[in-house]
C-alpha positions in Angstrom: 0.0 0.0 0.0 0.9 3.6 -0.7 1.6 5.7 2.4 3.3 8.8 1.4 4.2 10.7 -1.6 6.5 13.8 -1.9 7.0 15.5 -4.9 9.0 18.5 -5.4 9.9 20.7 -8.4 7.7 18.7 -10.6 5.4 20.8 -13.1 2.4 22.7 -11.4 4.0 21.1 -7.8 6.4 23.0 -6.0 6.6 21.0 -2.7 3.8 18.6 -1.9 3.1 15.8 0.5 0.4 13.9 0.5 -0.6 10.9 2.7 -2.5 7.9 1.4 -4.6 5.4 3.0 -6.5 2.0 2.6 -10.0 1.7 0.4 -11.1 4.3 -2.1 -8.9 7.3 -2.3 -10.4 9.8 -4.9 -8.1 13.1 -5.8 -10.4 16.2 -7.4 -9.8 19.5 -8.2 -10.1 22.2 -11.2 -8.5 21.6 -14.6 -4.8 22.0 -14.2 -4.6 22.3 -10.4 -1.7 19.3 -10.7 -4.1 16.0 -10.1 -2.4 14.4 -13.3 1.3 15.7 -12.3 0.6 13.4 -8.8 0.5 10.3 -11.0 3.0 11.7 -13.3 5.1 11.8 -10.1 4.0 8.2 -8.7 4.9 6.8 -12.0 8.4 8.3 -12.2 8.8 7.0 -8.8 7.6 3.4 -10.1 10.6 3.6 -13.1 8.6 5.5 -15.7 10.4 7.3 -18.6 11.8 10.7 -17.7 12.0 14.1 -19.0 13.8 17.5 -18.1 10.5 18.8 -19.7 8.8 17.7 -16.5 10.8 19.4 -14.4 9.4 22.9 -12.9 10.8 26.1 -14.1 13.4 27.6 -11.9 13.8 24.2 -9.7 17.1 22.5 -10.3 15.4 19.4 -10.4 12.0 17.2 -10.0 12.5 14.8 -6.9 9.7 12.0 -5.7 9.6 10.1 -3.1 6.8 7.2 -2.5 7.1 5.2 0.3 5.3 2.0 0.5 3.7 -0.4 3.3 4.7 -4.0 1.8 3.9 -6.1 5.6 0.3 -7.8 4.0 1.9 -8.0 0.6 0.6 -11.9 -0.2 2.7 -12.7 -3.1 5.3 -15.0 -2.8 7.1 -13.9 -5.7 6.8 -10.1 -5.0 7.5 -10.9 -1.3 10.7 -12.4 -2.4 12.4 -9.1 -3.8 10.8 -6.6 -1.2 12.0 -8.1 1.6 15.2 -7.5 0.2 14.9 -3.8 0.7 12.2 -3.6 3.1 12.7 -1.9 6.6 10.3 -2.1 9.2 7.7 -3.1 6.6 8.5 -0.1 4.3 10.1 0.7 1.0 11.3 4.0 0.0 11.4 4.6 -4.1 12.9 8.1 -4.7 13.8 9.4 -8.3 15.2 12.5 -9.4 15.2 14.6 -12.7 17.4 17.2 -13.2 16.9 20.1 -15.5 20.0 19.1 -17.0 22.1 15.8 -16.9 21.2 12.3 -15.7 19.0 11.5 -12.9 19.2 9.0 -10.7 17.0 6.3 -9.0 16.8 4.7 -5.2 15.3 2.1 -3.6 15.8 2.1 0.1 18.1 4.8 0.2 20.9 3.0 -1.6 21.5 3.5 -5.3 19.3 1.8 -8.1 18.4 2.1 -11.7 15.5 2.8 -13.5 14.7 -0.6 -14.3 14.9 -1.9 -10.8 12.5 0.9 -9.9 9.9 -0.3 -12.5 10.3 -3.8 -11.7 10.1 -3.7 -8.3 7.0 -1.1 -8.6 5.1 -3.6 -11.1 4.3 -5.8 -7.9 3.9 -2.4 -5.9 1.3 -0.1 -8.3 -0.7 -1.1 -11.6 -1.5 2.3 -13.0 -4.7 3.1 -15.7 -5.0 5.7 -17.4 -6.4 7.4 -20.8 -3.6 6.2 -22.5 -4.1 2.1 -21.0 -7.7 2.6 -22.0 -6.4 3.0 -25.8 -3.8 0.2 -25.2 -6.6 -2.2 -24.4 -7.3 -1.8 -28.2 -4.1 -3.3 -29.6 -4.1 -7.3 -30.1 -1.1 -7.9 -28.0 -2.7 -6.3 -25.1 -5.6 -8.2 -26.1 -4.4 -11.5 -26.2 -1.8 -11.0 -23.2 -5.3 -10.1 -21.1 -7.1 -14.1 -22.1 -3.8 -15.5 -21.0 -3.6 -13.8 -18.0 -7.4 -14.2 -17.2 -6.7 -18.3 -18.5 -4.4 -18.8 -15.7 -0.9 -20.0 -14.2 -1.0 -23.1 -15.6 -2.0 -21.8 -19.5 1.1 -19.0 -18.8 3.2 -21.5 -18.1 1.9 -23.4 -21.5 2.4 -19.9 -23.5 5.9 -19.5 -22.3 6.5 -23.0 -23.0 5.8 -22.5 -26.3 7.2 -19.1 -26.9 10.5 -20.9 -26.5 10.0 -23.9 -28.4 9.0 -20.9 -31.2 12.4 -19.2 -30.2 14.0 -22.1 -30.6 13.0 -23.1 -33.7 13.3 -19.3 -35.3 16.9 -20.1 -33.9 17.1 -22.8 -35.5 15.7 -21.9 -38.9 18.2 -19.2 -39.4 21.3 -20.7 -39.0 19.7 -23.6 -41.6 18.8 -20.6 -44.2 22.3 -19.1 -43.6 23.7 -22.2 -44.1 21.8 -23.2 -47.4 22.7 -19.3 -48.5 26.5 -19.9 -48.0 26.8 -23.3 -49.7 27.8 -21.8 -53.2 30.3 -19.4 -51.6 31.3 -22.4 -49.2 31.9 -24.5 -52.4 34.4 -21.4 -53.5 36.1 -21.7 -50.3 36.3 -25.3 -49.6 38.1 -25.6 -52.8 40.6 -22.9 -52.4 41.3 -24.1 -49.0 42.1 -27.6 -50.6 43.9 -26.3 -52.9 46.1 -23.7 -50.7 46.7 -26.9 -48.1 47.5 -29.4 -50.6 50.5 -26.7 -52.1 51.7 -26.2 -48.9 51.4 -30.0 -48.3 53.9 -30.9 -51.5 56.4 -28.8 -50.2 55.9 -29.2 -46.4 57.9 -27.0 -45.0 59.9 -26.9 -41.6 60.6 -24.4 -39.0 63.6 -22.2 -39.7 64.4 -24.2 -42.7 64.6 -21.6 -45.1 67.5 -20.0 -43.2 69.7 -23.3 -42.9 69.2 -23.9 -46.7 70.4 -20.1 -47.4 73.3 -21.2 -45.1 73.9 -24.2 -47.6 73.3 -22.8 -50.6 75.9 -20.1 -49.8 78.5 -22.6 -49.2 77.9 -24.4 -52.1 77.9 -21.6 -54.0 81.5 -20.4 -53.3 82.9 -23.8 -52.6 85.7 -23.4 -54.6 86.8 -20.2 -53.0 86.0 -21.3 -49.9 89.1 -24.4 -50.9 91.5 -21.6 -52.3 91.2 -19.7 -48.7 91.0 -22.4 -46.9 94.4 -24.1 -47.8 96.1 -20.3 -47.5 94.7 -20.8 -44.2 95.8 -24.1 -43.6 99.6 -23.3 -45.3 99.8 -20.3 -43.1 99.0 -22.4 -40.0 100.5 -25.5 -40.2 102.8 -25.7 -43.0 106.1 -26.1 -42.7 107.5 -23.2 -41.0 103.7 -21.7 -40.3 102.3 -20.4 -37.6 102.1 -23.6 -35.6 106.0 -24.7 -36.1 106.9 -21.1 -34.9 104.8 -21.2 -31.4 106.1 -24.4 -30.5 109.6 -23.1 -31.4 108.8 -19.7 -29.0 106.8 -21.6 -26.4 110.2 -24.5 -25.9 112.8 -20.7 -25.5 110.1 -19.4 -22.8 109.6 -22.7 -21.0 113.6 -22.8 -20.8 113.7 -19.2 -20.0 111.4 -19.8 -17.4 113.8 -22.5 -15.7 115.8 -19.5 -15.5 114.1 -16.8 -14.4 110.6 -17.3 -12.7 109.6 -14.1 -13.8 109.4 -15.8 -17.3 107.1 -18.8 -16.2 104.0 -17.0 -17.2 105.3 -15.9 -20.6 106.1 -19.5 -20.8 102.7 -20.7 -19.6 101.2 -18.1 -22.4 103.4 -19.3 -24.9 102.5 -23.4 -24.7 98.7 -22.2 -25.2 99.1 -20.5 -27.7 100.9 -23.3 -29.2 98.5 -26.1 -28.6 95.6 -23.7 -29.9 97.3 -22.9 -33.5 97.8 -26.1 -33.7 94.2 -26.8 -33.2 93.5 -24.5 -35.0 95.1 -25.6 -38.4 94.2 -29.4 -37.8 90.0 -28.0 -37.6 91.1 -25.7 -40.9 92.2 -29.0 -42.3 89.2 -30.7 -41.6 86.8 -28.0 -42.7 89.0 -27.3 -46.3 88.9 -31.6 -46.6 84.7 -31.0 -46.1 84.2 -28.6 -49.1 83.6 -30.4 -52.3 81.8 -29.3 -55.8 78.7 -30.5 -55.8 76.8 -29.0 -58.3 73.6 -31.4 -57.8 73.4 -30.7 -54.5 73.3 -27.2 -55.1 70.7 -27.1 -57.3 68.9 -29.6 -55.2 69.2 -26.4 -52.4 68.4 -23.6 -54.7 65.0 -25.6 -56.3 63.8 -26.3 -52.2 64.7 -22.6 -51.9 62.7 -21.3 -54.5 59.9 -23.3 -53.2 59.8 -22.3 -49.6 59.9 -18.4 -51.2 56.8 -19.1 -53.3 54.7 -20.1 -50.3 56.2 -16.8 -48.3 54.8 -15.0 -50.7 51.6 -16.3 -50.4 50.7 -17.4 -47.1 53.2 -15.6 -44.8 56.9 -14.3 -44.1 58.3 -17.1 -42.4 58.2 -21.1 -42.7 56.5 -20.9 -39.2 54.0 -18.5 -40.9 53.3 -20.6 -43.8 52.7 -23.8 -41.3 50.6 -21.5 -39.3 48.7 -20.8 -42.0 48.0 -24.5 -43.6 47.2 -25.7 -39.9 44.2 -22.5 -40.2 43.4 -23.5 -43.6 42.9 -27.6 -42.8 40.5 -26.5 -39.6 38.6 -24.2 -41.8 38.6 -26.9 -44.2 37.2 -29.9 -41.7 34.8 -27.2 -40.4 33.3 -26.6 -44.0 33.9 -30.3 -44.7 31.0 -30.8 -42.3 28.7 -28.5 -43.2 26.4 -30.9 -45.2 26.2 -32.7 -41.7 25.9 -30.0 -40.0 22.8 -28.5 -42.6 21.3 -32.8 -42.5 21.3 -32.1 -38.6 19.7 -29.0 -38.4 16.8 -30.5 -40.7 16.1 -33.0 -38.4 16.3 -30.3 -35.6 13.9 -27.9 -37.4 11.6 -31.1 -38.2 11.5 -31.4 -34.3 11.3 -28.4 -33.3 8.5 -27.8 -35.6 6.7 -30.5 -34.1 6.9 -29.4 -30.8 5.7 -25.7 -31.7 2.5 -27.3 -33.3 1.7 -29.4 -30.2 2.4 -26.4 -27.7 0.7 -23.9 -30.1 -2.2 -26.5 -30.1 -2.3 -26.7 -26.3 -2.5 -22.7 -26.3 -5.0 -22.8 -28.7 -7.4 -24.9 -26.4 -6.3 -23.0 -23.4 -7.4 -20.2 -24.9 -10.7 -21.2 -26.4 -11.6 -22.4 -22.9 -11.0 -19.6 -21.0 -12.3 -17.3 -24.2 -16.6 -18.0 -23.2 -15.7 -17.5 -19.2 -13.7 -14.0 -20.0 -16.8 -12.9 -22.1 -19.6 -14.0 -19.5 -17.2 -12.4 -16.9 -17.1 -8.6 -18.7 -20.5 -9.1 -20.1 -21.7 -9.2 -15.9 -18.8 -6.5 -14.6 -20.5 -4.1 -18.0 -23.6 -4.8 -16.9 -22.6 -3.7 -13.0 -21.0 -0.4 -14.8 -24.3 0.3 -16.2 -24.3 -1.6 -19.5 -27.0 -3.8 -19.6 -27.0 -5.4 -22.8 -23.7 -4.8 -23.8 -21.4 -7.6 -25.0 -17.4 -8.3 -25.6 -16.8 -11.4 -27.3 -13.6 -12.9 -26.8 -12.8 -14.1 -30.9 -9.7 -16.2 -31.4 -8.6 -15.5 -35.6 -6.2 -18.2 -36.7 -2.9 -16.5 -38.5 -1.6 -17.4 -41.2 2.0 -18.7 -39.6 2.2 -19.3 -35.6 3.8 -16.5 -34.3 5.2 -15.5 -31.0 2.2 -15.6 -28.9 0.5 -18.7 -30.8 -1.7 -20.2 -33.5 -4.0 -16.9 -33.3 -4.6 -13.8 -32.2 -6.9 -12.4 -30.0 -9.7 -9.8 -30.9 -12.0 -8.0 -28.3 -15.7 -7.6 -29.9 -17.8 -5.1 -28.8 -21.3 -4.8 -29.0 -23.7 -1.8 -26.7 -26.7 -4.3 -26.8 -28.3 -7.5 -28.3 -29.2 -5.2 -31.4 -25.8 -4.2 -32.4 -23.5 -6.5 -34.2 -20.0 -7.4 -32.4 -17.4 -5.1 -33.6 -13.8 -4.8 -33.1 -13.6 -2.7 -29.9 -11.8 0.1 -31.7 -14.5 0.6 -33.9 -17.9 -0.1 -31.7 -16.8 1.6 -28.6 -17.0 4.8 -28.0 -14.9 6.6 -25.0 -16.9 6.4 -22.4 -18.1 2.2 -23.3 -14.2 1.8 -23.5 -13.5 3.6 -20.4 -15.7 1.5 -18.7 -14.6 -1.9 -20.9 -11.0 -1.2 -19.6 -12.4 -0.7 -15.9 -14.1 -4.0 -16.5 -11.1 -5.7 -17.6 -9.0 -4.9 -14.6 -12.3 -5.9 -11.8 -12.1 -9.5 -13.9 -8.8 -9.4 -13.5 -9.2 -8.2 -10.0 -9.3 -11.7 -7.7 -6.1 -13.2 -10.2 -3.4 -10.7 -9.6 -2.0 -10.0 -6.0 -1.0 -5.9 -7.1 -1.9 -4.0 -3.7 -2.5 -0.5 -5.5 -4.6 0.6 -8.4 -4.6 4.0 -9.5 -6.8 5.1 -12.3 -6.1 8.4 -14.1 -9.4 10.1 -15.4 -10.8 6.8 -16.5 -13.9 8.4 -16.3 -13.7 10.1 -19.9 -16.5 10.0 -21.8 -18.9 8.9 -18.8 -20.8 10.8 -16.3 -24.7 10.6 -14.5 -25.8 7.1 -13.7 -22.7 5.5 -15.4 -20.9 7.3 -13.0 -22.6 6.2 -10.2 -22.1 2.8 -11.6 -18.2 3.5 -12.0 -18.1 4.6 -8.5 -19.6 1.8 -6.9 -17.2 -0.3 -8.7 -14.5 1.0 -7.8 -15.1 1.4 -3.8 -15.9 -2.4 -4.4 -12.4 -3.0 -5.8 -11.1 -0.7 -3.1 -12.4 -3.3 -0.5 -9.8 -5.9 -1.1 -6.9 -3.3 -2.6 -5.7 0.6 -1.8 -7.3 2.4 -4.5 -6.4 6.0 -5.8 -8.7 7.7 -8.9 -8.3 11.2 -10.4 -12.0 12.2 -11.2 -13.8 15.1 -12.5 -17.0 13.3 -11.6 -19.1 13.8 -8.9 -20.6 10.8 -9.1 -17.2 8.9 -8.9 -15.8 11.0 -5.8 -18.8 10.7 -3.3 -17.9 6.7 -3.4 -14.3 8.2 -1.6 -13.0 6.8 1.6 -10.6 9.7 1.4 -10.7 12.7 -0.6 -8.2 14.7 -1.0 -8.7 18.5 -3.0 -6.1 19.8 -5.5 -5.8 23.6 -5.9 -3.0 25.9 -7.4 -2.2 28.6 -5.4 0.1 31.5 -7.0 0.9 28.8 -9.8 1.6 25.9 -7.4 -0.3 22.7 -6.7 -1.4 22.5 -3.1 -3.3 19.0 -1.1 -6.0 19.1 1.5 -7.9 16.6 2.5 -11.8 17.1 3.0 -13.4 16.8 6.1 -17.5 15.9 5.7 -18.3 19.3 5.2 -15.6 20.1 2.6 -16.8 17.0 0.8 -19.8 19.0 0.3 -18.6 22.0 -0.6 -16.2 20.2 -3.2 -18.9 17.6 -5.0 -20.8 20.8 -5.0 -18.5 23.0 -7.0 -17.8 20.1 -9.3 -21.8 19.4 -9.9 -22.9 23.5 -10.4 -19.2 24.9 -10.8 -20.2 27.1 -7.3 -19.8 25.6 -4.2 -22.3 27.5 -2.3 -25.4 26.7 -4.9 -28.2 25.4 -2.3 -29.3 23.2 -5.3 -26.0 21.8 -5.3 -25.2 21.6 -1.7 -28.5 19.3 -1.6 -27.8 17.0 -4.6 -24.1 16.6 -3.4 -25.3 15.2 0.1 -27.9 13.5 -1.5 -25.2 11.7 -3.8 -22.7 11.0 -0.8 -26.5 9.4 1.2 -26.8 7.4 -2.0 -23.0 6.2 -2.0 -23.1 5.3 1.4 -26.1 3.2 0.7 -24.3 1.5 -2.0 -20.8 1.3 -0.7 -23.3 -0.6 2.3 -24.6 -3.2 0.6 -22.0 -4.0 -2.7 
């Protein structure tokens, strides 16, 4: 239940507070006094889209605060995520607008978003207005009402077979993209083979491009590399080379060094040096003895060469980039390889599927038709309670063409004002006030199914007035018996059924609250009957509609 509202810096309302209670609470005043801004406040409080339009001129920003009573809340599912930011039995929903940049939600004091305002407000406040009342019109609204009014069970069978649709539109695509692609995948799937098999023939290895350079160099120059080599080898160990004339050296300093210590180290330096020439020329020898011409060989080198280049140019910079690449290419080519069994699988998948949609479209179907006759009987008595004897909606079920989202069908309201008339789609055979009061119907059916603890209906009485009115009015203290109720009303005949009435003014262009004592009631249903509030004619038929609303309110 709705205990408190502040608003502030919204519109017509500059500061304003205004304390809710249980039953039938009916707001009144002149035409543009603020009623309308008070729900435009409750709804941004309950996650509504916002505006800087909204907010009032000169105020830095709009700000509302609702706080709710949630301790007799009887769903278990809303009970579930209000106990999370309950306290004491309360939650707080605040939003603020700013003139410029981004507002900001709360719930409980701690930082929330928009979305978590309007979910959490959904099980909170179910708000009608003008613009519901034209929403009732539109098939989807339609058809969501029968499946509501059908039942748990049946909206458990409609989402059941919303995803077995999902599924199958899933499913469907990828099979149509699939049969698409298979000319280009044909393309591809045979440059793929034909890019692996080249790379195949030559089958490259890592780094080997840069030890066959290596090679092919040396073969190259081998018989250069022979005419240096055997200088080298001369120069070393030849007779009277390089080697001969360490050993030589290294024998004087070794017997110098018996002499004189201070030569053992030259000596010492001198045998290395020795032993290491000599090494020297003996792996000079060895490496001159390797070289030979070898002209097959070489061009052997140069062909592989030649090859590994091609494929660089093609498929990457390096051997490692060209195996990269062929190991890419060969799972691209097992993926498209499969594709056939991949397409014969999703045939079978989309022949299931499709099977399943048809049987959970058909159990829809008869949910639907079942509950179709009850929902008709059950508006046809709640429009004759309004004050439309005679008046009909027929609940028609119109096969489509292809299932859709929602099912088999759609559904279609029929109107008719009396036995006379032929049913017509409620657009067409209702005019505002007969859909103002359809609507109101709608949500009294729907009134023992849901568990929402606040209704608040915004001038639903367009169109309407006199002893449809009266019949409005009764309805609606009747619905207020079980819920908190809060109506914005120019009738009369609507606000004498109030358990609280609270009186909008504007004072120096700002909204101002008051709730009406018994003789302020008066005075009010007066001014809104004769326009004066002191009319003696007045005065008397507004206490003699509040007698007659207490009569009723007595025995609904």
């Amino acid at each position: 239940m709705l205990r408190e509202l502040h608003i502030s810096g919204l519109g017509v309302i500059d500061d304003l507070d205004l304390s809710l209670h249980p039953g039938l609470n009916v707001l009144t005043g002149e035409t543009g006094a603020g009623k309308t801004m008070i729900t435009v406040g409750l709804a941004l409080a309950l996650g509504a889209r916002s505006s800087s339009s909204l907010v009032r001129d000169g105020a830095p920003a709009a700000r509302v605060q609702a706080l709710f009573d949630v301790s007799a809340t009887s769903s278990v599912d809303a009970r579930s995520s209000l106990d999370a930011w309950a306290e004491e039995g309360d939650v707080l929903l605040a939003r603020s607008v700013p003139a410029d940049g981004k507002g900001s939600s709360r719930i409980g004091g701690q930082i929330a978003t928009a979305s978590a305002l309007s979910a959490l407000g959904a099980a909170l406040v179910e708000v009608h207005g003008q613009h519901q009342s034209q929403r009732l019109l539109e098939p989807a609204v339609q058809t969501a009402f029968l499946d509501r009014f059908a039942g748990d069970e049946h909206l458990v069978a409609v989402a059941t077979y919303r995803e077995a649709f999902e599924a199958l539109g899933s499913a469907t695509g990828t099979q149509e993209r699939l049969r698409v692609a298979a000319r280009d995948r044909e393309r591809e799937l045979d440059l793929l083979a034909y890019q692996v098999r080249e790379i195949e023939v030559v089958s490259p290895q890592v780094d080997e491009s840069e030890r066959l350079s290596a090679e092919e160099a040396r073969l190259g120059h081998v018989e250069r590399l022979l005419e240096v080599g055997g200088a080298a080898e001369s120069a070393l160990g030849g007779d009277d080379g390089a080697a001969d004339a360490l050993r030589i050296a290294a024998r004087a300093l070794d017997e110098a060094g018996a002499l004189d210590t201070a030569a053992g180290e030259l000596a010492a330096r001198g045998a290395a040096l020795a032993i290491e020439v000599a090494e020297l020329a003996r792996d000079v020898r060895s490496y001159r003895e390797s070289l030979a011409p070898d002209p097959a060989r070489l061009q052997q080198v140069r062909e592989r060469v030649a090859a590994l280049k091609a494929l660089q140019r093609k498929y990457g910079e390096t051997d490692a980039d060209v195996m990269a690449f062929m190991d890419e290419a060969s799972g691209r080519l097992a993926e498209l390889a499969g594709a056939d069994e991949r397409l014969a699988e999703l045939d079978r998948e989309v022949r299931d599927l499709g099977e399943r949609v048809r049987a959970r479209a058909a159990v829809v179907t008869s949910g639907r038709v079942g509950a179709a006759r009850r929902l008709s009987e059950a508006i046809r008595r709640e429009l004759e309670e309004l004050g439309m004897p005679g008046a009909i909606v027929q609940v028609a079920l119109e096969p489509l063409a292809a299932m859709g989202p929602t099912g088999a069908e759609r559904v279609e309201l029929l109107f008719a004002g009396g036995s006379e008339a032929s049913p017509m789609p409620l657009a067409k055979g209702a005019s505002g006030g007969e859909l103002s009061r359809t609507m109101l119907a709608c949500r009294s059916v729907l009134a023992d199914i849901d568990d929402v603890p606040t209704l608040v209906f915004d001038e639903v009485d367009a169109g309407i007035g006199g002893r449809a009115g009266l019949a409005v009015g009764r309805r609606l203290a009747r619905l207020a018996r079980e819920r908190q109720v809060l109506v914005v009303t120019h009738l009369p005949q609507i606000a004498c059924f109030a358990d609280r009435h609270v009186r909008v003014t504007k004072e120096l262009g700002s909204a101002a609250v008051e709730v009406l004592d018994d003789g302020e009631r008066v005075r009010e249903l007066s001014r809104m009957l004769a326009g004066l509030d002191d009319s003696s004619s007045a005065v008397s038929h507004a206490e003699e509609l509040l007698s007659e609303a207490g009569k009723m309110k007595a025995t609904a």
